[in-house]
N, C-alpha and C positions, 0 to 999 in steps of 0.2 A: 418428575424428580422429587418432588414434597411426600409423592405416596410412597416411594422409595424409601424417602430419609424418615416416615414416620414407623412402615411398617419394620425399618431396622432398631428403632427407639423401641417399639414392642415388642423383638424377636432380644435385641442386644442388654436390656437392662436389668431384666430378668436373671438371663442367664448370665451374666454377670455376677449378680449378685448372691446365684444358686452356688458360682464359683468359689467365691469370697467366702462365703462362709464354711463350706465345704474344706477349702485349704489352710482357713485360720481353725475352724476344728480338729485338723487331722494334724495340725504343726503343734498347737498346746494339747491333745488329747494323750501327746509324747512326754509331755514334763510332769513328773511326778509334783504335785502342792505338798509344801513341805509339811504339812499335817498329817500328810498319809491318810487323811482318812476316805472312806469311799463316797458315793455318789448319793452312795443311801444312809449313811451315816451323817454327812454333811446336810441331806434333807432334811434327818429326824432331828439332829441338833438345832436345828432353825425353827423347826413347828414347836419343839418344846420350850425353846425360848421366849415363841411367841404366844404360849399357852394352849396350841392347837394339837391337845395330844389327843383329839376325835381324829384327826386327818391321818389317812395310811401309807402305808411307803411301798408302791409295790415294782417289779420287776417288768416290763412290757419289749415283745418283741421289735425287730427293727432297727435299721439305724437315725439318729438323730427322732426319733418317734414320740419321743420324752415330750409330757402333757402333765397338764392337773384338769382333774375330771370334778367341776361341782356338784353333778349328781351325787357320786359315791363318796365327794369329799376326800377322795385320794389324787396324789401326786405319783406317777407311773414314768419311769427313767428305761431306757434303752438300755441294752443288758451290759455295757459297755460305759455307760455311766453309772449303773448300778454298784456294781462292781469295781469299778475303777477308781482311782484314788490321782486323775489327772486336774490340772488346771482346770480344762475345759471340764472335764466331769463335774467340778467340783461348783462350777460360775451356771453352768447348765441345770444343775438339781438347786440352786438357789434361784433362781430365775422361777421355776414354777412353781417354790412355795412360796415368792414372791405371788403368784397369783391366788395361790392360797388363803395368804395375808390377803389382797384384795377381797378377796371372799367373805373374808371373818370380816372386814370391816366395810362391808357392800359398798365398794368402792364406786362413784355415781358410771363412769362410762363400761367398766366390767356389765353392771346391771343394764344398760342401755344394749350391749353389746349382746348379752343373752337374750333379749328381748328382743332383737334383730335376726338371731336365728333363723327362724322359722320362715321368715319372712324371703329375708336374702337367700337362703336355697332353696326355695320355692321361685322366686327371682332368675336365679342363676339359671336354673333351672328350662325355666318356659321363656325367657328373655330372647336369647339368638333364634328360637323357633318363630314367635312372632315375626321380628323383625328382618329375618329371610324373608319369609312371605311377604310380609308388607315393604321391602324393595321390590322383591322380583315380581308383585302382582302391583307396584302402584297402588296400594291402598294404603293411607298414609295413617287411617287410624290407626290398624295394625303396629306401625311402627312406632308410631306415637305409645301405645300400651308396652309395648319390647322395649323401648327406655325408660317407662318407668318403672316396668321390673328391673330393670339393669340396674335405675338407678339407686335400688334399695340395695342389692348388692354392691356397689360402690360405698352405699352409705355406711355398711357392715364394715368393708374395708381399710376406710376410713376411722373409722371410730376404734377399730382394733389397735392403729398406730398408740393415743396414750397409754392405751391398756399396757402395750407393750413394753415401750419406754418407762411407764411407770414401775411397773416389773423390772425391768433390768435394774433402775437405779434400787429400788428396797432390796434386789439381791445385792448388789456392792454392801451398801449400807449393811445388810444382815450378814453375810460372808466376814466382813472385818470385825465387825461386833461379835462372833461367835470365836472367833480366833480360827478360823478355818486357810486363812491364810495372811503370809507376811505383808508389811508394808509396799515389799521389792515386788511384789506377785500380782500387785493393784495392776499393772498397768497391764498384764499379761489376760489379767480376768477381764478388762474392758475390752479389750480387743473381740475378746470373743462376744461378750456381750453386744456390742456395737455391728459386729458382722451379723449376727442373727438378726437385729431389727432393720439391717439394711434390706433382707428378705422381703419385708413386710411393707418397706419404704417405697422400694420397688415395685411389687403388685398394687398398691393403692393409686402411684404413680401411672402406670401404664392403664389400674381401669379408672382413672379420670381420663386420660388424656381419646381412649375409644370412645367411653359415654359424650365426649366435646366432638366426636367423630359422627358419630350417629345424630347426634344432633343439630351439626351442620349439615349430614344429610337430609334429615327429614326438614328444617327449613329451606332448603331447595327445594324439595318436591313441591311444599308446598306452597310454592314460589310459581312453579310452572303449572300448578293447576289454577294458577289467579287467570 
């Protein structure tokens, strides 16, 4: 019954949360911001305010795909907030100059997080390979090395939550200081901001709660080889 009710907490919260946002996206991506102004407009207006006119504003395929890239120093909107001149376009393309702004001012867990890169998908990676074998052969160091790859990717996970939330609030913040939307339209822009970080809330949720899985595993093993 308990593996029942955990693998439904890992299969249910997720996908929840894929929901949630997906339906408060597709409900304000309806209401025109009474700025009219678009997704790429309401970007540029934010980096120039913030003095970030090295940062570029460009078009990227996909939906909900919209990123800011530290490499090239651009913010990259789905073509649909690019273009679009919605609520949600408009909370969504401040959201990642809001990581922009973290950028410019090397925000400490942004830095920590880039620096977990490499690591955690390398992790992610060779982690369930390990720790298959090291169940199904009883070799409990195997399994032992498969969480602690895992658990650099957790650690990624984890860490991504401020990045995030920090972002959403300097877009509130930047979106109303730029006049990109009314007072009435606050509550409309959090909603969507608040669903996108539940995405995030979610996956950090579900891999702690595996890594606390595996980890009771591998202290029973090595329980029954005393």
């Amino acid at each position: 019954m308990t593996t029942l009710i955990y693998f439904a907490i890992i299969i249910l919260v997720p996908l929840y949360a894929q929901m949630k946002v997906k339906s408060t996206y597709k409900k304000y991506s309806q209401i025109r911001a009474s700025s009219g102004m678009s997704g790429a407009e309401v970007a540029r207006r934010i980096l120039d305010q913030n003095g970030l006119y090295n940062v570029g504003v460009e078009e990227t395929p996909g939906v909900l795909s919209d990123h800011y890239d530290p490499r090239s120093k651009t913010v990259r909107l789905s073509t649909e907030n690019y273009y679009g001149n919605s609520v949600a376009g408009a909370a969504v393309a401040a959201h990642e100059v809001g990581h922009a702004i973290q950028d410019q001012e090397a925000y400490a867990f942004l830095r920590i997080r880039h620096s977990l890169v490499p690591v955690a998908s390398f992790g992610s990676n060779i982690s369930w390979i390990l720790i298959l074998i090291g169940i199904f052969s009883g070799m409990t160091n195997l399994l032992l090395f498969g969480i602690i790859f895992m658990a650099a990717a957790v650690l990624f996970q984890i860490v991504t939550l401020p990045v995030e939330f920090n972002a959403s609030s300097r877009a509130m913040e930047q979106i109303v200081s730029a006049g990109v939307i009314r007072n009435d339209e606050e509550r409309e822009t959090r909603k969507v901001l608040n669903a996108a970080a539940l995405t995030y809330v979610a996956a950090a949720a579900v891999a702690v709660l595996e890594l606390v899985r595996l980890i009771l595993i591998y202290t029973g093993m090595t329980r029954s080889e005393d």
